[in-house]
N, C-alpha and C positions, 0 to 999 in steps of 0.2 A: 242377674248376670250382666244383663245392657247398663246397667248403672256401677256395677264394678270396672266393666271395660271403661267408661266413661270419664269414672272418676282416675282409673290409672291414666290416662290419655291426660285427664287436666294437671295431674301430679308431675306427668311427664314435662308438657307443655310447661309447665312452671320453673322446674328444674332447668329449660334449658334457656329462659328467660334469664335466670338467674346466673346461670355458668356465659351465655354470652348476652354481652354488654358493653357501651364503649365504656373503652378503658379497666377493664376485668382486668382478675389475673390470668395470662398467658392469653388475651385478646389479642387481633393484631387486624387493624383498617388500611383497607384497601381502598386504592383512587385508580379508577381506567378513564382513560380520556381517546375513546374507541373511535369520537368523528376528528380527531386529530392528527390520529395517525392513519386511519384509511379514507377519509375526507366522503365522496359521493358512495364509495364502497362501506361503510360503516355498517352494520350490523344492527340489530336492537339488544340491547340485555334484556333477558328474559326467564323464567325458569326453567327452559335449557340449558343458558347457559348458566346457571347458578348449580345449574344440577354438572353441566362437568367442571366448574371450576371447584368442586365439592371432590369429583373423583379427582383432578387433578392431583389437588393437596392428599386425596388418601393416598394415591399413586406415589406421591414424593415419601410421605410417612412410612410404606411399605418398602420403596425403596431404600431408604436411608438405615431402617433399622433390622432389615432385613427380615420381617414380621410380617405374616398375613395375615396379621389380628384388626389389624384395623380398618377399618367398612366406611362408606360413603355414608352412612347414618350418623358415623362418629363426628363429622366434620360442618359443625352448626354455624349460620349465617344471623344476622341480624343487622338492624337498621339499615336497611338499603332505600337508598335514595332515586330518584331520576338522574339524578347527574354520576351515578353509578358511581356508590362508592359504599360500601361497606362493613362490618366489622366482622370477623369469623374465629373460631378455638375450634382444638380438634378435643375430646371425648377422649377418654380412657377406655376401650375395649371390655378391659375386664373390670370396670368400677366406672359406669358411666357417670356418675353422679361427681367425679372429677374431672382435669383436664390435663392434656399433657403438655411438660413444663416446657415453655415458653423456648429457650433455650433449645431442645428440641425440634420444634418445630422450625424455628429458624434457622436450622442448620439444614434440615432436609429441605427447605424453598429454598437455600442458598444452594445446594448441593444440585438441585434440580428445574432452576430457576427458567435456562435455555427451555425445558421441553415444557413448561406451565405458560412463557410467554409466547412459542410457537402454537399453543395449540388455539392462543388468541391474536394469532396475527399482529402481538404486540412487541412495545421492547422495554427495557428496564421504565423509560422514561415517561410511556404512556400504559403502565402495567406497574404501579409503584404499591410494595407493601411500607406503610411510612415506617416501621419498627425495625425494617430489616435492609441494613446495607445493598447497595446494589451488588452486583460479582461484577469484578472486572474483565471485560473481554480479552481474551488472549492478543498476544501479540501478531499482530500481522508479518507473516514472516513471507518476502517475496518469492517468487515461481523458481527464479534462477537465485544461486546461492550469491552470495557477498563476493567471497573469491574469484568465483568464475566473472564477475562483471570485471573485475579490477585487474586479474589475469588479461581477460580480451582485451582493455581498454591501453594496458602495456606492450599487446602483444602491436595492435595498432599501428601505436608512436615508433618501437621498433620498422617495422613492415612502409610505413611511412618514409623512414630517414632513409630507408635503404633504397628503396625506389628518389626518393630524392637525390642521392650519392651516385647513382648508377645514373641517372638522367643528366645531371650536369657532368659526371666524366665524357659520357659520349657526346655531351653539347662541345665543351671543350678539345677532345678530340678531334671532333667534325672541324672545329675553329683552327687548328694546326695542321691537319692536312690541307683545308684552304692555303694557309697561307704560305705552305710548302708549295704547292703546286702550282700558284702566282710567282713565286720564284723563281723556281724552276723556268716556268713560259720564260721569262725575264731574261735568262742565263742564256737560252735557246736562240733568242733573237739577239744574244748579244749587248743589250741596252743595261745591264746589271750585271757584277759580279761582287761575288762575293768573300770578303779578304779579312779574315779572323771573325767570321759572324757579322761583319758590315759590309752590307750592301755598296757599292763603289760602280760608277759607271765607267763602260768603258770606251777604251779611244779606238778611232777609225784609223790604223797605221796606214792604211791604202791612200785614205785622202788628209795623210796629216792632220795638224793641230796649227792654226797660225797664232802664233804670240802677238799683241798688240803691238808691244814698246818695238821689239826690232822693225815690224812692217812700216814705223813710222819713219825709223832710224833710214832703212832703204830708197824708202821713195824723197829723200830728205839730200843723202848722196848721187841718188840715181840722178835727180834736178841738174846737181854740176855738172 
């Protein structure tokens, strides 16, 4: 009995020697580069975590295909290095002695890619499967819409001119009442009048105006 369990163990063990391997079919190598991106915070790779980046990948598998066939035993690692990097296929469920086609599997890590690199604190760039495109991150779409910026910023220049328009009317205003009222003083005392809009000074009838030429002419006769 201990030698049949034995020998299925090394059959098994052989089997999966053979299904992964670098560069099998539907094989696909992994590179983490774990003190790069958390730097004094980095982590060790260990076989915990080999063991959840195993359920990871069945999680995505389950996911994708909408199948709870496929188990964390299905999802076999090989050559793992120190500098953390490895090669992995997932197992066929109901014929393990296959693997599921490649194609496949890269559709559920692309499909599922965010919650495989959150659950290593990683991102595409330090969480890389080399077989399988990165996904591109959505677009960054801002807090306040397009419109509404370009709206306010019209509304502004608006709200601006107007307050401008209003402040030099009343500047200007303020500047002709002045100079109404300097006039006026002017007119009051007599020393300005105003004759078609032109300011003209005026004469003292009380103490006359003497003309030059005649005052010359008088004291000129008066001599004789």
């Amino acid at each position: 009995m201990l030698r049949v369990l034995l020998l299925t163990l090394s059959v098994a063990a052989i089997a999966d020697a053979e299904l992964c391997k670098p560069d099998a079919q539907n094989a696909f190598k992994v590179q983490l580069s774990i003190k790069t991106a958390l730097g004094d915070n980095a982590y060790t790779w260990d076989a915990n975590e080999e063991y959840l980046f195993r359920a990871m990948v069945a999680f995505a598998m389950r996911k994708y295909s909408r199948k709870s066939t496929t188990q964390i035993s299905n999802v076999l690692l090989c050559n793992v290095t120190d500098r953390v990097s490895f090669w992995f296929v997932v197992t066929d469920s109901s014929k393990n002695v296959t693997t599921v086609p490649g194609s496949e599997v890269e559709a559920a890590i692309r499909m599922n890619r965010n919650r495989i690199n959150s659950a290593f604190l990683l991102s595409d760039k330090t969480l890389q499967f080399l077989k399988i495109t990165s996904t591109l991150s959505p677009p960054v779409e801002p807090s306040t819409p397009v419109w509404l910026i370009v709206f306010g910023v019209v509304l502004c220049v608006i709200v601006a001119a107007i307050v401008f328009l209003v402040v030099a009317g009343i500047q200007q205003r303020k500047k002709k009442n002045k100079e109404s009222t300097e006039r006026e003083n002017l007119e009051e005392k007599g020393e300005v009048t105003v004759e078609n809009g032109i300011p003209c000074e005026a004469l003292d009838l009380k103490a006359g105006h003497v003309n030059g030429v005649f005052a010359a002419d008088d004291e000129r006769f008066t001599s004789l």
